[in-house]
C-alpha positions in Angstrom: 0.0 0.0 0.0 1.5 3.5 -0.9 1.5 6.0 1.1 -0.7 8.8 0.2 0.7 12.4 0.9 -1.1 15.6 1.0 -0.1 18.7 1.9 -1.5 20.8 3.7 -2.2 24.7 3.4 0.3 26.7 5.2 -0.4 30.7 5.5 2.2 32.8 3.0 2.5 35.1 5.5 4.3 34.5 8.8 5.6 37.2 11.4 8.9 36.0 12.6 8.3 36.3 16.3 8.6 34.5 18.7 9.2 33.7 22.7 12.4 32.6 23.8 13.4 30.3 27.2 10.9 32.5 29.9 11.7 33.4 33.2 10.0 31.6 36.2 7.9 34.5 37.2 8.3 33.9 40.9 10.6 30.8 40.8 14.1 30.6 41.3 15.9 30.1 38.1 17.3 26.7 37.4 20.2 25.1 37.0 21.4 23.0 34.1 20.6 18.8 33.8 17.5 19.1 36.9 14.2 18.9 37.2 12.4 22.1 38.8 8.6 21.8 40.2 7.1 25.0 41.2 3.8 26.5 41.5 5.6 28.9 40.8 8.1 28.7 43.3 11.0 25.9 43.4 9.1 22.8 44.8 12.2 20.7 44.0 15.0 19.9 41.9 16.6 16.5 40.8 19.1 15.2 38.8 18.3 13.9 34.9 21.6 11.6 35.1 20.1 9.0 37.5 16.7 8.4 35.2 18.1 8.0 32.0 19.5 4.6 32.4 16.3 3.3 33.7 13.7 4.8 30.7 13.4 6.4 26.9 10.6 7.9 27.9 10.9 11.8 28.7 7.3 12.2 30.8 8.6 9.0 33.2 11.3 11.4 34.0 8.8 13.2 36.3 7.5 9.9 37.9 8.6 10.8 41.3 7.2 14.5 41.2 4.8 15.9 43.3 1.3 15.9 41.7 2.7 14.2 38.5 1.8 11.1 37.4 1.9 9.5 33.9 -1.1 7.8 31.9 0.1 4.9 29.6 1.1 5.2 26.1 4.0 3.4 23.7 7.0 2.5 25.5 8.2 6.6 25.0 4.8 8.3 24.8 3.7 8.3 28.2 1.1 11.6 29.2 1.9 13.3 31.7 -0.7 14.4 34.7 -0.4 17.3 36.9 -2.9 17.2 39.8 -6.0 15.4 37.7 -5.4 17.2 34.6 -3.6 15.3 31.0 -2.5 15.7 27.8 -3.8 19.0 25.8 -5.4 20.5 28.9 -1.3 20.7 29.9 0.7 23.5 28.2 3.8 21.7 26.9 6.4 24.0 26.0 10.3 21.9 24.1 13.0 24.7 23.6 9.8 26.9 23.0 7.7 26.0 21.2 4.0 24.7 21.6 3.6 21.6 20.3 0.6 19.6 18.9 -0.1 15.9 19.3 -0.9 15.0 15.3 -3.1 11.4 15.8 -6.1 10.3 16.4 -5.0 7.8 19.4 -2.0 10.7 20.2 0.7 9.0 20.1 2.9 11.5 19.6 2.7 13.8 22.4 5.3 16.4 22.3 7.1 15.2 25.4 7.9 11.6 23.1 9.7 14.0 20.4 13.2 14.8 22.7 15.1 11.6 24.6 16.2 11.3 27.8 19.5 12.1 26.7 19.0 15.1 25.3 17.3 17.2 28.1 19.3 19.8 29.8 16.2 20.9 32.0 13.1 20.3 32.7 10.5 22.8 34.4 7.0 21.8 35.9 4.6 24.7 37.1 2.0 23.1 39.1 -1.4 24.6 40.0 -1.1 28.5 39.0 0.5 29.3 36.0 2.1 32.9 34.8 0.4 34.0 31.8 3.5 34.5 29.4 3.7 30.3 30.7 0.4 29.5 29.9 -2.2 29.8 27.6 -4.6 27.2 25.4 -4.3 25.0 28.5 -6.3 24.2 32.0 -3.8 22.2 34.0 0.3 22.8 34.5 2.7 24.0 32.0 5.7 21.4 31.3 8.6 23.3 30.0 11.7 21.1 28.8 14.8 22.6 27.3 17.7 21.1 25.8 21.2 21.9 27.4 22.0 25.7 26.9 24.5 25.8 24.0 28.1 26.9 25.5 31.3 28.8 24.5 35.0 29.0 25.0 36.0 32.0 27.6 38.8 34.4 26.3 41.8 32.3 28.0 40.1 29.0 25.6 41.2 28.9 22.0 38.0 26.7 21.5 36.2 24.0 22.9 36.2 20.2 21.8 34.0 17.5 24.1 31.7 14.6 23.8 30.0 12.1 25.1 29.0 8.4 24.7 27.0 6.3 26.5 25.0 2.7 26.3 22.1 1.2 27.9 20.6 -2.2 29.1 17.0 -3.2 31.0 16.5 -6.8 31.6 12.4 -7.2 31.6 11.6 -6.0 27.6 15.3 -6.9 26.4 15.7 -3.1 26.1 18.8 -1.7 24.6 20.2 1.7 23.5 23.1 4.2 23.2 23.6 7.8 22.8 25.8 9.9 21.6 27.0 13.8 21.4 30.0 16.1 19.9 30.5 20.0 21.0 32.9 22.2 18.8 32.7 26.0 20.0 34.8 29.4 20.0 33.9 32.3 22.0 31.4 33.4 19.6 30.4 29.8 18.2 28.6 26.8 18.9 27.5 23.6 17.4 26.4 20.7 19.1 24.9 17.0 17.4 23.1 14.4 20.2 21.5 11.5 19.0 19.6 8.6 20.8 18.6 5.3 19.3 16.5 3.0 21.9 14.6 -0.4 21.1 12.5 -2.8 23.6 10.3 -5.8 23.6 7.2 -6.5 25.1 7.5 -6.2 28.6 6.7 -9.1 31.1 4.3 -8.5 33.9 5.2 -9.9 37.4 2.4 -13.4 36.8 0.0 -14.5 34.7 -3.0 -12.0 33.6 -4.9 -13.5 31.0 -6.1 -17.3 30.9 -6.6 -16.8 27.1 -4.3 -17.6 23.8 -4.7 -17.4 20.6 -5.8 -20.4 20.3 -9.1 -20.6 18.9 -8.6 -16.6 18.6 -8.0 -14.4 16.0 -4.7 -13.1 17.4 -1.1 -14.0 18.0 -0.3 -16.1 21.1 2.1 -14.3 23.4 3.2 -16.2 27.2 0.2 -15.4 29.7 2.5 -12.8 31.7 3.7 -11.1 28.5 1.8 -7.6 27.9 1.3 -7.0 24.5 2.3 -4.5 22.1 4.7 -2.8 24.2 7.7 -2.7 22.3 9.1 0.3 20.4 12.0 1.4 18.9 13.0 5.3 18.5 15.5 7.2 16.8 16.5 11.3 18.2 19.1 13.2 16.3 19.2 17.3 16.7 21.8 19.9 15.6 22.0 22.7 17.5 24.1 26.0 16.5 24.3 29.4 18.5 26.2 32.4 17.5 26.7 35.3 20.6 28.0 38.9 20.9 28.7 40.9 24.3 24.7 41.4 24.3 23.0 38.8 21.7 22.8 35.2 21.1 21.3 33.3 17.9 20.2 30.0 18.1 19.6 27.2 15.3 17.9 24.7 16.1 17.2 21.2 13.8 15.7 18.1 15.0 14.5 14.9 13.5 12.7 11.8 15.0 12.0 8.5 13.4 10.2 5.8 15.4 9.9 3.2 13.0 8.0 1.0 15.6 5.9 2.1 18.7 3.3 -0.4 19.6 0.0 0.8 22.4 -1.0 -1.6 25.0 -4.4 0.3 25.1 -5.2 1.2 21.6 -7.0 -1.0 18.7 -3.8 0.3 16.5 -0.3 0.5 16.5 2.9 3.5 15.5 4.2 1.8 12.6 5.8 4.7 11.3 6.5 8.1 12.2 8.7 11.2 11.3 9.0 14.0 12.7 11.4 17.3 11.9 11.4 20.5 13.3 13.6 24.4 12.8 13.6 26.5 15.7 15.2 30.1 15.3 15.6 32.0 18.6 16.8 35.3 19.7 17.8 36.7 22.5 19.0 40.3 23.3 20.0 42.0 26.3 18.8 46.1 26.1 19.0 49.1 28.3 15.6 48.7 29.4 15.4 44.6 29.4 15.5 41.6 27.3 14.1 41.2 24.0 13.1 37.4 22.9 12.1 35.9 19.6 11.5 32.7 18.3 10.5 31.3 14.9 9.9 27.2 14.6 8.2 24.7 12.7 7.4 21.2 12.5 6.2 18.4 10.2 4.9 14.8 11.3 4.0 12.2 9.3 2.5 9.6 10.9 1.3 5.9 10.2 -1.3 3.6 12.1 -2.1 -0.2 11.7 -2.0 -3.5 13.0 1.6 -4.4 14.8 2.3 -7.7 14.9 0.3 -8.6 18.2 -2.9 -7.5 16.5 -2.6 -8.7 13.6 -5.0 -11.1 12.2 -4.9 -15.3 12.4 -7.1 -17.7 10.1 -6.9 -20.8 12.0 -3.4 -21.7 12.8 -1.6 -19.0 9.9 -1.4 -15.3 10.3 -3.0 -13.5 7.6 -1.1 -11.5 4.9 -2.9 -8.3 4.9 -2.9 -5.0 4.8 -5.0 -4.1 7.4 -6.3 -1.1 8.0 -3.8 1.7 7.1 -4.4 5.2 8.7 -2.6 8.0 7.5 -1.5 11.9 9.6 0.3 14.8 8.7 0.2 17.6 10.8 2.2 21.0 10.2 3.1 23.1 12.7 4.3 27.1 12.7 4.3 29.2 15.7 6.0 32.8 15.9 6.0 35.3 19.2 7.5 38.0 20.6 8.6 39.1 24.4 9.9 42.0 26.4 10.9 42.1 29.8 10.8 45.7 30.7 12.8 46.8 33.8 10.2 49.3 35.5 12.1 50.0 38.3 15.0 47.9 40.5 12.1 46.0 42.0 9.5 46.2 39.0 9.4 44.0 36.1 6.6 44.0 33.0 6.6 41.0 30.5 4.2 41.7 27.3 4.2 39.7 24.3 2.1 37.8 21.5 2.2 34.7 20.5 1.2 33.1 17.0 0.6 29.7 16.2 -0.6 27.6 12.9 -1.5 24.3 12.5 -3.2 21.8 9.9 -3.9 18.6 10.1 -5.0 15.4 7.5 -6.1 12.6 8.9 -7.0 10.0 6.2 -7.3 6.0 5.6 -6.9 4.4 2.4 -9.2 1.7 1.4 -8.0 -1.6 2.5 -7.4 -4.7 -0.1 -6.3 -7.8 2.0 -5.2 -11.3 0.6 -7.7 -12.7 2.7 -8.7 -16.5 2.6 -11.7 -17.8 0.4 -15.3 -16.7 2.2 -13.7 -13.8 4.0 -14.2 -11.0 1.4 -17.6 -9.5 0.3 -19.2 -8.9 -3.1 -16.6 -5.6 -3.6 -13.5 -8.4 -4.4 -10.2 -8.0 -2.8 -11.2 -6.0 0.2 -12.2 -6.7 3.6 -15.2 -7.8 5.1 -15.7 -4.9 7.0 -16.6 -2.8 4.0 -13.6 -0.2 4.2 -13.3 0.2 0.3 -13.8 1.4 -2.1 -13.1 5.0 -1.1 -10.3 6.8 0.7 -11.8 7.4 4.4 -11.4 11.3 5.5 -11.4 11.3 9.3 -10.1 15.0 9.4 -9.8 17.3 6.1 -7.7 20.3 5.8 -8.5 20.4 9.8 -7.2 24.0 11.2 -6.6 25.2 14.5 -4.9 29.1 14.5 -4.3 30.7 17.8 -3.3 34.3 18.3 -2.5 35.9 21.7 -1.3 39.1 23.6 -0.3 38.9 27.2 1.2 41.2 30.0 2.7 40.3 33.5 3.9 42.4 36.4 6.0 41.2 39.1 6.8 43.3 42.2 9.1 42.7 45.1 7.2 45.2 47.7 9.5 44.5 50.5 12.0 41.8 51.5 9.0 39.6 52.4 6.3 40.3 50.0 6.5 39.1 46.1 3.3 39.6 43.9 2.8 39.2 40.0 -0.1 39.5 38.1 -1.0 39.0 34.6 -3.7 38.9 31.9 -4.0 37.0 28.7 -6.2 37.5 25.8 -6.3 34.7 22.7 -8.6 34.2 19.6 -8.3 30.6 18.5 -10.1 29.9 14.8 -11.1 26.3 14.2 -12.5 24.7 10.8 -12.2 21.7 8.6 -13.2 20.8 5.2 -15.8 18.0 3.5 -15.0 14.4 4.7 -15.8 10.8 3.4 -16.2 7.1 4.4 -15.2 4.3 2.9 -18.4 3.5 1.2 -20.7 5.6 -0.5 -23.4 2.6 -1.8 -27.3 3.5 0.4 -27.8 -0.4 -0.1 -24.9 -1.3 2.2 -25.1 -2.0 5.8 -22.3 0.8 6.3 -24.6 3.7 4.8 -25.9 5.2 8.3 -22.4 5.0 9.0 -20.3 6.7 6.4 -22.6 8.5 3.6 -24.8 9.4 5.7 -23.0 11.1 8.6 -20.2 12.4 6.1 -23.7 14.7 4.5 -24.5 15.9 8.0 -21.2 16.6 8.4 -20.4 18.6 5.3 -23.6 20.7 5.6 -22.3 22.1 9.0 -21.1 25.2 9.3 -17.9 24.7 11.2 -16.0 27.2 11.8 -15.6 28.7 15.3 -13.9 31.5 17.1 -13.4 31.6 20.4 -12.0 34.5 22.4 -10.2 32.9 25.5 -9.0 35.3 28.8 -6.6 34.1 31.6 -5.9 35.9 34.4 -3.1 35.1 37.2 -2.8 36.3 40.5 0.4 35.2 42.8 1.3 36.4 46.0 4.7 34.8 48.1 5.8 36.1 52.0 8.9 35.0 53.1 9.2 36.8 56.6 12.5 34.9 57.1 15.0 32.0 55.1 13.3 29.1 56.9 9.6 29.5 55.7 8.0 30.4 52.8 3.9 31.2 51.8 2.5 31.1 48.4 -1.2 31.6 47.3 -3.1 32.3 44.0 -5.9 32.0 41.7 -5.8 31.7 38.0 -8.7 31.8 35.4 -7.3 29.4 32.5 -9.0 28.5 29.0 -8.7 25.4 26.6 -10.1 25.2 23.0 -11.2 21.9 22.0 -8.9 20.2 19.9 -9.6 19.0 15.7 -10.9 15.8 16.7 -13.0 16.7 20.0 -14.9 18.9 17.2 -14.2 17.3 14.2 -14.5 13.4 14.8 -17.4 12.7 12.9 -18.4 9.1 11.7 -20.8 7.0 13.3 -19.4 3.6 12.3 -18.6 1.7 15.2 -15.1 0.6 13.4 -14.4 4.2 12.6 -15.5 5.7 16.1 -13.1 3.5 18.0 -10.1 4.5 16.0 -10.7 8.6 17.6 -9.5 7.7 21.8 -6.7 9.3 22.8 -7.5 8.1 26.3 -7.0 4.6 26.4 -10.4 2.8 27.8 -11.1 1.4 24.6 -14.1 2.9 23.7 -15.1 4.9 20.5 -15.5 8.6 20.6 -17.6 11.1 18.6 -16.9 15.0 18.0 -18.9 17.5 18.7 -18.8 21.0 16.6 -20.8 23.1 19.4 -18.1 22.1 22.1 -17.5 25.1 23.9 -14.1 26.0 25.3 -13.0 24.8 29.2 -13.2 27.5 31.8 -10.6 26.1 34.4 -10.9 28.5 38.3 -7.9 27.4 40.2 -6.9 28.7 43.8 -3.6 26.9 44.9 -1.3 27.4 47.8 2.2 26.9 48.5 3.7 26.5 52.1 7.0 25.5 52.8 9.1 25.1 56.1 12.8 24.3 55.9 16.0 24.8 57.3 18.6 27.9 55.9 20.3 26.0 53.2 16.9 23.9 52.7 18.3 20.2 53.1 15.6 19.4 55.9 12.1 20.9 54.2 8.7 20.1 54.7 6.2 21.2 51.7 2.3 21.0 51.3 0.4 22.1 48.4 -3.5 22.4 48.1 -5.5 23.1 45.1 -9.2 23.5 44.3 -10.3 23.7 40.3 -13.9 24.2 39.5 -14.2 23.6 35.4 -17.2 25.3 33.5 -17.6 23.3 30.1 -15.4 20.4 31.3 -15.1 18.1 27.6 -16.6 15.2 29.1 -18.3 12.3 27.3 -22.3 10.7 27.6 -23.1 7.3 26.3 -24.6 7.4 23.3 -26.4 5.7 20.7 -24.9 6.1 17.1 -28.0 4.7 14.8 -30.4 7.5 16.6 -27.7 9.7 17.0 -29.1 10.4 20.2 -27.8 10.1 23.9 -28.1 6.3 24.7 -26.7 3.3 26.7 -23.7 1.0 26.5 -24.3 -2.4 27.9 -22.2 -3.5 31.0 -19.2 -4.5 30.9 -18.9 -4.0 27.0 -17.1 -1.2 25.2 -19.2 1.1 23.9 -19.9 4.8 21.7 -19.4 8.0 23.4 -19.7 11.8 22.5 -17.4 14.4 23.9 -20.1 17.0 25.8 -19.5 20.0 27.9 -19.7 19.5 31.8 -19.0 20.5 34.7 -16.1 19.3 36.5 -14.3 19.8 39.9 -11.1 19.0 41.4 -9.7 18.9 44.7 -6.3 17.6 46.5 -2.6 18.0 48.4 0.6 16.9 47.4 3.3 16.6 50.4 7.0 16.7 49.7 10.0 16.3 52.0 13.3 15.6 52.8 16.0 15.3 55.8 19.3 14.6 56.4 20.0 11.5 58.5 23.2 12.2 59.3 27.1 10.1 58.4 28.9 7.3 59.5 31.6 5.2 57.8 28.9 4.2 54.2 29.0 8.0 54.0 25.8 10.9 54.1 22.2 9.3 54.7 19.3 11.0 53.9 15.4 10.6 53.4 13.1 12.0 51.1 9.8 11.3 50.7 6.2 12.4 48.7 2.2 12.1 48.7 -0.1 13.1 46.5 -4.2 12.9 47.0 -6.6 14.1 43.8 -10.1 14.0 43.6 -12.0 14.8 40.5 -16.3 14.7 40.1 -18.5 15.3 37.5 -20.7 17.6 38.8 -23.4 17.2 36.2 -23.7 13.4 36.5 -22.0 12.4 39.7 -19.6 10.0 38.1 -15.6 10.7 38.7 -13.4 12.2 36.2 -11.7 9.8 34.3 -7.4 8.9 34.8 -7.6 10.3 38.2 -4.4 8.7 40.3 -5.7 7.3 43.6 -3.9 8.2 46.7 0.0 7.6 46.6 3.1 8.0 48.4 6.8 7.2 47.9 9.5 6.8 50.8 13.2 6.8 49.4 16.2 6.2 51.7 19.8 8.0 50.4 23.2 7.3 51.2 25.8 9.0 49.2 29.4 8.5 49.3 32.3 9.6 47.9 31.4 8.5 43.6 28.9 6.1 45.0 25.3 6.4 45.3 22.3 4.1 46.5 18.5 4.8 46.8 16.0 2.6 48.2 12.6 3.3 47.7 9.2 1.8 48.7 5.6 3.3 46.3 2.5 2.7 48.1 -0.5 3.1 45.8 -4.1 3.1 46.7 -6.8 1.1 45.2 -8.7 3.1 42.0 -12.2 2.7 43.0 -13.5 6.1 42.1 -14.0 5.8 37.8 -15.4 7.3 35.2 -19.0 5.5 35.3 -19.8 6.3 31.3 -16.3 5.3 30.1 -16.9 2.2 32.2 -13.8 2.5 33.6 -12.2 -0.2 35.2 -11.1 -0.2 38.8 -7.4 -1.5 39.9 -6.3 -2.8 43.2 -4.0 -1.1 45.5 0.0 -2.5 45.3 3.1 -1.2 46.7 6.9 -2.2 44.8 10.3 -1.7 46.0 12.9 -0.2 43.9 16.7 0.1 44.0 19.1 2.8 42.0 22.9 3.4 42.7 25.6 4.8 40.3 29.1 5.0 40.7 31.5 8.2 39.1 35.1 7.7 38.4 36.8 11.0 37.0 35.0 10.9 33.4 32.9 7.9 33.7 29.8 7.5 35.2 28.1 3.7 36.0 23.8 3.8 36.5 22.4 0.4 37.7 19.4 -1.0 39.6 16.0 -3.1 40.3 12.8 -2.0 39.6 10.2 -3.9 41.2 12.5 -5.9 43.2 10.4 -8.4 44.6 8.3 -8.9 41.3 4.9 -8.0 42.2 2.2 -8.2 39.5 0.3 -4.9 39.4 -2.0 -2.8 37.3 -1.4 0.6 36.6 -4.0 2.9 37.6 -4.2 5.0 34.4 -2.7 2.2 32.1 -6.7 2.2 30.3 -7.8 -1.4 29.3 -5.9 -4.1 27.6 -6.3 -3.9 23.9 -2.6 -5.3 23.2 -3.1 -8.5 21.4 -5.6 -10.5 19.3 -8.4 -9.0 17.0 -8.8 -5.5 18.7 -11.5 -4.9 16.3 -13.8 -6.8 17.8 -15.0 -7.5 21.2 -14.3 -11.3 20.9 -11.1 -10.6 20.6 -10.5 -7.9 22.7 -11.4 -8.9 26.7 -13.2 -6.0 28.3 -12.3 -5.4 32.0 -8.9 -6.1 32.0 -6.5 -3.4 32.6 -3.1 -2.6 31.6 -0.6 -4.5 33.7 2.6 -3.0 34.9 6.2 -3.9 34.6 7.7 -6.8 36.6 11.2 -6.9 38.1 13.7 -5.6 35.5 17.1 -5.2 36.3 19.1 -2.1 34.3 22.7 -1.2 34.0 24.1 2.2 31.7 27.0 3.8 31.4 28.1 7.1 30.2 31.8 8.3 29.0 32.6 12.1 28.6 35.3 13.0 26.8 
């Protein structure tokens, strides 16, 4: 089957602006290769050297952060969830700019689009966000930046370093290296990284499933073995910067290829996927301020179908087939500008627009298959399912334009008292053009499905234009070092995405292939969705000790959500709101709600003192989130239950060794239209340590160390193996297992 390209319409004319690395607005800056949580204030930050070895998945980096917690995707496309809230109701923000998840099922979220290994920094602002932060989003803002580009001093003739380093994790076979090369004068800097990781499927810590493919249409994997969670990724990105006394230019160019990323939870696999992107940034140091600019753009192109643990079986002999091949390209330009005005010594504004572009296709050729005798219908040479003879158009010319102006003050009153407050203003245009199914014929069983639905479509009018307004309002006191107070309220807006609108088939087939949540179901868009109207009050209060290595935190949050994008049941022949039988998958259509959210994260550590193994230390975190649909009662769906992680420390001299113990609740509060399924409470014990010799450093360890079979609590259901296009095939109420005991070793040489 060749792939079919179209490209898509990109405006002529572009304003080259853009925002450059922000400041923190109340938060301490950061340093380079950490992890900083703040809302908005430094929560917390931790070294990016120790997690690499053990995952190629950026969003696990933030596993052990307060209020974060990750919902399952591919092996590197995890989503990340601050405090109840995922995926495009987050702001993410990768060596700025704002990137767009270009699938139906997203699995490209921009998080998956940089490795491990080539993260210099990674910022998470929980709860209230500053406006020239924020933006398009509800939740947190997650902003990761590669490593700041460096140059030789005056007494350097130039600079020359590397690195190299290799990986090994023993439960999915999982192997990878990277690499990286600096060259740079005192005006001039290049830098190359690449990444390459692969895996297997994953083994769970016992048996989960009692069936095989025997008698099944799908491929028989061991009992333990969750399906379709291998991957394989490849990262490269070439980085140039040129400086003066008061300006630096950055060129940015990055390319991913993943030729192989299969979904525990999704009725399709990533069988292909490219993406490239050119970032141009400026930054320039004036007599009043700063002045930062940035240009980017991206291109994905995407590709969807059966991997090889959902692929068909005709009684003992996989089927050669084509599938069902689903086609996305999604194009990307964004442009904004930013001043930070000195007002006074204590004084600073921040104003600045931001401009962003995107189209999207989303389209699915018809689908022959070399399918045994009896197993085709009357149109010869395709599949039973009736996906011929037409090209399927699940989004067409799909647009989403945002435009936005923003200012932010921040004061320091007094020693003590910090404020900052800031408004945003954005006008986001949606629209997308005529669609098809697969089959046009009235006499065919698909013609409520696909002709039908595709002429109530096109007769829509539907474009929409929203104007969005945030507001943020922070306010810290620090009456001495050992104590700190933080409180605010924000007023935050989200657009609905192309396919929350757009999604528009009522084939059952067709409406399963639109979840980017996991649970299996099938979704339906909805043109009248009206944006979500997030009211957040946080607080921040810390105690500690002068150079903070004995602190206690605790942070509390309430959001009330007007328009929440929910989803009803609902019956696609009538078109009408309806009901899904228990304990089946069913239909759904996204609907505006309302929605609240409530909860506390704890964080803290303390020293423990030394003795001959060297410094011990403790550290330790909760985090409690509740989420209700206020409309029907039922909870929010992907909420974390209660959880908790202890970790003992003991550092010395190159060596050290963490112990850690994760307690985790049973789910029992779901989503009760998304039947989704409740998990049991489980607690693991883990073990990292790492040894650094001069050059050299050594990362090893045991997750999971006593092997305990689990399910993870936002994993969705099981849809990894056997004929996920139907029912039979595809057991309802299981849910995605996680990992058992895998043992990891990397190692890293600078030179």
């Amino acid at each position: 089957m060749k792939k079919i390209r179209r490209k898509s319409i990109i405006p002529l004319a572009v304003v080259l602006l853009a925002s450059g690395l922000p400041r923190n607005g109340l938060c301490v800056e950061a340093k380079s290769d950490e992890i900083v949580v703040t809302a908005p204030a430094e929560k917390a930050s931790k070294p990016l050297a120790e997690k690499r070895a053990k995952t190629s998945d950026t969003a696990a980096m933030l596993n052990d952060t307060p209020g974060v917690s990750l919902a399952t995707g591919g092996g590197a496309s995890s989503l990340p969830v601050i405090d109840g809230l995922a995926d495009d109701r987050l702001r993410i923000i990768l060596d700025g700019m704002g990137l767009i998840c270009s699938c139906p099922n997203h699995m490209n979220p921009p998080m998956s689009t940089i490795n491990p290994n080539q993260v210099g920094e990674i910022k998470v602002f929980a709860g209230i966000v500053p406006v020239s932060l924020g933006g398009d989003s509800i939740g947190g803002t997650i902003v990761v930046n590669s490593p700041e580009p460096e140059f030789a001093s005056p007494q350097q003739k130039s600079i020359n370093k590397g690195e190299v380093g290799a990986f090994y994790r023993g439960n999915s076979h999982a192997i990878g290296g990277n690499i990286s090369a600096t060259h740079a004068t005192e005006t001039f800097s290049i830098t190359y990284r690449g990444a390459y990781a692969q895996a297997d499927n994953y083994k769970a810590g016992d048996d989960f499933k009692s069936f095989t493919a025997t008698g099944r249409p799908g491929r028989d994997l061991p009992k333990n073995e969750v399906g379709s969670t291998a991957y394989e990724t490849q990262n490269h990105a070439l980085d140039m910067a040129w400086r003066n006394s008061d300006d630096l230019y950055e060129v940015k160019l990055g390319y991913q290829h993943i030729p192989c990323q299969l979904y525990p939870n999704q009725r399709m696999d990533m069988l292909d996927n490219k993406e490239s992107s050119l970032n141009l940034h400026y930054l320039g140091k004036k007599g009043w301020g700063k002045l930062d600019a940035r240009f980017y753009a991206e291109n994905v192109d995407h590709y969807m179908d059966f991997g090889q643990d959902k692929q068909y079986y005709y009684g003992s002999a996989p089927v050669i087939a084509s599938g069902m091949p689903m086609y996305t390209n999604g194009v990307t330009l964004g442009a904004a500008l930013k001043a930070d005005i000195n007002l006074s010594s204590k004084d600073v504004m921040r104003v600045g627009t931001e401009m962003q572009w995107y189209r999207l296709d989303d389209w699915w050729p018809p689908s022959p298959s070399e399918l045994p005798a009896g197993w085709t219908n009357p149109m010869t040479g395709y599949h039973s399912a009736g996906m011929a003879p037409n090209t399927f158009w699940n989004i067409n010319n799909g647009k989403r334009d945002r435009y936005a102006i923003f200012a932010e003050w921040e004061a320091k009153w007094n020693p003590a008292w910090t404020t900052m407050l800031g408004t945003r203003v954005e006008m986001v245009k949606t629209d997308a053009g005529n669609v098809q199914g697969y089959n046009n014929d009235p006499t065919g069983m698909y013609y409520s499905g696909y002709l039908l639905a595709a002429n109530q479509f096109n007769a829509l009018d539907r474009q929409r234009t929203d104007i969005n307004f945030d507001l943020t309002a922070l306010a810290r006191y620090t009456p001495d070092d050992r104590q700190t107070y933080e409180f605010g309220f924000a007023r935050k807006t989200r657009t609905p995405n192309l396919y929350e609108r757009y999604s528009w088939s009522r084939n059952s087939m067709a409406l399963i292939m639109n979840n980017f949540v996991g649970d299996g179901n099938g979704y339906l868009g909805n043109p009248d969705l009206k944006p979500e109207v997030a009211y957040t009050f946080s607080a921040g209060l810390s105690w500690h000790n002068a150079d903070k290595s004995r602190e206690l935190k605790v942070s509390p949050y309430f959001t009330l959500v007007h328009d929440y994008i929910d989803a009803v049941q609902w019956n696609r022949t009538t078109n009408l709101p309806g009901t899904n039988a228990p304990g089946q998958f069913g239909i759904l259509k996204f609907m505006n709600q309302e929605a609240r959210l409530y909860g506390v994260d704890f964080s803290g550590r303390t020293p423990l003192g030394k003795n001959a193994l060297g410094d011990w230390s403790m550290k330790g975190l909760l985090s409690y989130v509740n989420g209700s649909n206020l409309d029907t009662g039922s909870g929010l769906y992907n909420i974390m239950p209660l959880n908790a992680k202890v970790a003992l420390q003991q550092k010395s001299a190159g060596w050290s060794n963490t112990l850690e113990l994760v307690a985790v609740k049973s789910k029992t509060e779901v989503s009760q239209p998304r039947q989704e399924i409740s998990t049991p409470g489980y607690a693991l014990v883990n073990w990292s340590g790492s040894y650094t010799y001069k050059n050299l450093r050594f990362d090893f360890g045991v997750d999971n160390i006593l092997d305990r079979f689990y399910y993870l609590p936002l994993g969705g259901a099981y849809t990894g193996q056997g004929m996920t296009m139907s029912t039979t095939g595809t057991p309802y109420g299981i849910a995605v297992p996680g990992m058992g005991r895998s043992v990891y070793v990397g190692m890293k040489y600078k030179f």
